[in-house]
Every structure is written in C-alpha cells, then in structure tokens.
N, C-alpha and C positions, 0 to 999 in steps of 0.2 A: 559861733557856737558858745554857750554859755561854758562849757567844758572847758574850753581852751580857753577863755577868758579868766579864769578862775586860777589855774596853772602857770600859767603865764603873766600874771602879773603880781603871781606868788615870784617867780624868778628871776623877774626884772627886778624886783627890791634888792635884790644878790647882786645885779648884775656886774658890780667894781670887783667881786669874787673872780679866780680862774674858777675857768671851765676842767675838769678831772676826765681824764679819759677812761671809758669802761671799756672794761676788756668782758669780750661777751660769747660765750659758746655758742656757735649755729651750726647745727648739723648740714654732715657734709652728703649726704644721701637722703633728703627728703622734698624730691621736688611733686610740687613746682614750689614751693614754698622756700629749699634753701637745696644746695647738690655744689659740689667743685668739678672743676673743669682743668683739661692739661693742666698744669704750673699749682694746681692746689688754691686756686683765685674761686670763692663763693661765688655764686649766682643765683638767681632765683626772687620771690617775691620780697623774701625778709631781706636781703642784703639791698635789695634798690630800695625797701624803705628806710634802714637805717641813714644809707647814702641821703638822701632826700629827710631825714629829720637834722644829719648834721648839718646841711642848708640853712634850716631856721637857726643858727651858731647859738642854741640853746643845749648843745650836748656834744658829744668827742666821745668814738665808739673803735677799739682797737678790734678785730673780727678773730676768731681763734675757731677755726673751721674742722672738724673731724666728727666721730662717730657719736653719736648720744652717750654710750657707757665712757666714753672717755671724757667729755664736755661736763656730765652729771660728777666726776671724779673726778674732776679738776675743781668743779664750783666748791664740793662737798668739804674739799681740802685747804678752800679758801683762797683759789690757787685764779679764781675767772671772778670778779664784780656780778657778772649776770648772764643769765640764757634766757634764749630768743624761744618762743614756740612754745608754751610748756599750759600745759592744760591744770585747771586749779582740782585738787583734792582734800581731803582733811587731813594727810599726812603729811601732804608735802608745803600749808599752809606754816607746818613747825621750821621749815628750816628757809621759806622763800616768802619772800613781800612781792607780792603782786602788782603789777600795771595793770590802764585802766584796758581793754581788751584790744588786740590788733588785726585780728583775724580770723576765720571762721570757717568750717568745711564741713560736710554733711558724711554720714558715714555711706559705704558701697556694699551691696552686697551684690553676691555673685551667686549665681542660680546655673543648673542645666538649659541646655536646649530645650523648650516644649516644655519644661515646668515655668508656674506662674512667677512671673517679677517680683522682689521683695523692695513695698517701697514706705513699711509703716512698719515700728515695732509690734503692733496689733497683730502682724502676720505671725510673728516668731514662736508664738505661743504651741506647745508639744513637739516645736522641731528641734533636730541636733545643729549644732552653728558652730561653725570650722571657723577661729579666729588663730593670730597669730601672739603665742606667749609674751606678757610682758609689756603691749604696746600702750598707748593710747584708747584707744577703742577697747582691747582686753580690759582693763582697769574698769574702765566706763560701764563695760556688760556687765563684770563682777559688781558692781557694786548698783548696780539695777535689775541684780539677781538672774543676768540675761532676756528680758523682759521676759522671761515663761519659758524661753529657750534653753535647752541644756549645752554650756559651753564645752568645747574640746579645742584644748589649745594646743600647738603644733610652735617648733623652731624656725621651718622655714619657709616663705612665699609660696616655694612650690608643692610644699607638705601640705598648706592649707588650701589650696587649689587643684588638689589631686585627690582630695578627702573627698571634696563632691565632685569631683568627674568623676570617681569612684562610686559614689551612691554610699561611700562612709558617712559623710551626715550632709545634710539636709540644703544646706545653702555655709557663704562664707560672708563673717562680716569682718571687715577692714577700712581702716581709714583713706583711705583715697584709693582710685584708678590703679591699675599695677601696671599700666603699659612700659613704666620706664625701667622697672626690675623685671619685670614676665612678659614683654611684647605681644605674643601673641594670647597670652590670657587662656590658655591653655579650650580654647574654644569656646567658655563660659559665656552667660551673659550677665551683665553688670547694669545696677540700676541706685541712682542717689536712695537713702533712707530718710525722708524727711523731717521725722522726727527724732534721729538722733544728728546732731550740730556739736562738732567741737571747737570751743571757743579757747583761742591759743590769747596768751599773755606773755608777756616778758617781766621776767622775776629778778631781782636782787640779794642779796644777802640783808637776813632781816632787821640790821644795825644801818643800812643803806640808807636811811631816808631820802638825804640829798639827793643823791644817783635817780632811787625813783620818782623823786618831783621831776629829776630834769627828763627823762624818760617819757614823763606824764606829759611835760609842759611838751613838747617836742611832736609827742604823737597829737595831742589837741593842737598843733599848731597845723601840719600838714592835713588832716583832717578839713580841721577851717578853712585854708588855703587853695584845696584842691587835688593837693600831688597826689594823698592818700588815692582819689579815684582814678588819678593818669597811671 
C-alpha cells in the first residue's frame, strides 16, 4: 500500500533511534472492540491490534485499561501518551492529533416488534430517538441535528431501551449491539444504520508527532501485511 510505504520508510530513517513506549488508554467495557477479563488483562479487537502492530518492532505500547472518564482524565492531565478508539470532532481536534483511521462500525437502532426497521437516517425524520447521554453516537446525532429526529438522551442502557419498549420515543439509536451489557435486549429488535459509520482513530497528545508517525507507520504496516484482516 502506498500508505504504509510512505510511513514506514519515514521511520526507518530513525531507525538507530529507541523505540518510546506509549502508554495508551483502552476502554475497559466496550466490546467487541476492547472489555477486561478476571485479572484486569484487555481483550478485544484493539488490544490484538496493538499486539500485532508491536510485531512490525515499529512501536512499544504499555496498555492502561479502565473506564473512558478515567482514560480521557488521565490523557487530559498528561498523565497516558494516547487513546485507542476515539472518534474525531472539532473540539476534540484541540487537544488530540489524530491516526490515520483503524476501525469502523455502523450505528444500531433498536425498534419495537411489528414496527418498521430503522436502517437509513432518511427514516429518522419527525420521530423521537432514545440515545444514551455523552456517547459517541450522542455527539454524532447532536451535531447532525439528529438527522430530523428529536434527540432524548438517557444515563442508562436500560433507560434507553425501556423509552421504546415503553412507546416513550420512537426507536433507540446506539453504537453497537447491547448483547454484552443487556443480553436479552429487552425484547427489541436491532437493525445496523448504514449511513451512520463511526470511524474510531487513535489520538496522541498534539506535541506527539513522533509517537504518531510510529502509530501511523505500524498501522500501514499490518494493514499491508495482512494481520489487520486476520
């Protein structure tokens, strides 16, 4: 890939330089993408990509696993190099330099029984839309005016999925499947949105540069290589 050609032999010019290890916030409850297990050990999509970028010995990644408010509160205070996962905005371009993108997911919405599938923001237009405060996806509505939808944001999984099994508003939109925090889905049905796609980066502090070359070079290299799709 020209991508990783470009990155990578940006870093090979360095290469009589040490390698820095980042210390990176990856949430510890968001799978399938990142979640711990007994012992406090990451798992998930992001933690085997990192594994598999420190392979190409283009990068040294220390893992600092726990909740987004705490991960965001430790980078904020200078306190982590980078996080894993983070969707780009215009606010949060002030304080985080971007990767080039690592991953991708569609947003979910959640409908009654016997009402129609919501699989296009085109649908959303005059309905109410049960999302949950603060997220990812929230962020994304707000700032796409809810595509037509009138947002009501809620604190918890099961608040926002109780709004419409209640006939409180109209459908719920969230960023992924809820089987692993609400198993049974509260009897809903769930259908991908295809036109909304969040695209997840990994961000550094914006004096970083180095860190995110080697980040950059690392993800073009697995990319080119294959691991990305294993």
């Amino acid at each position: 890939m020209v991508l990783g050609g470009g990155f990578v032999g940006s870093l090979w010019a360095q290469e009589d330089e040490p390698i820095p290890v980042i210390r990176i916030g990856v949430e510890n409850n968001s799978p399938p993408l990142s979640f711990t297990v007994e012992g406090g050990k990451a798992q998930g999509f992001t933690p085997e990509l990192l594994a598999a970028m420190e392979q190409t010995g283009l990068v040294q990644f220390e893992i600092v696993a726990s909740s987004w408010s705490f991960i965001l509160n430790r980078y904020e205070a200078g306190k982590l190099d980078a996080l894993a996962n983070v969707i780009e905005t215009d606010e949060r371009r002030k304080t985080m330099s971007y990767s080039i993108p690592h991953a991708s997911m569609h947003g979910v919405a959640y409908t009654r029984p016997g009402d129609p599938g919501i699989t296009h923001t085109s649908q959303f237009a005059g309905k109410s839309m049960a999302m949950l405060n603060g997220t990812m996806s929230y962020l994304n509505a707000v700032k796409n005016k809810g595509w037509g939808a009138q947002i009501v944001g809620f604190d918890k999984w099961q608040e926002v999925l109780l709004a419409v099994k209640e006939k409180r508003c109209d459908f719920a939109l969230l960023t992924r499947p809820l089987k692993f925090e609400q198993p049974d889905e509260m009897g809903l049905n769930r259908e991908f949105v295809d036109d909304v796609n969040h695209r997840f980066h990994m961000v550094v502090q914006p004096d970083y540069a180095r860190k995110r070359e080697q980040i950059n070079a690392a993800l073009a290299e697995v990319l080119r290589n294959g691991d990305y799709d294993r």
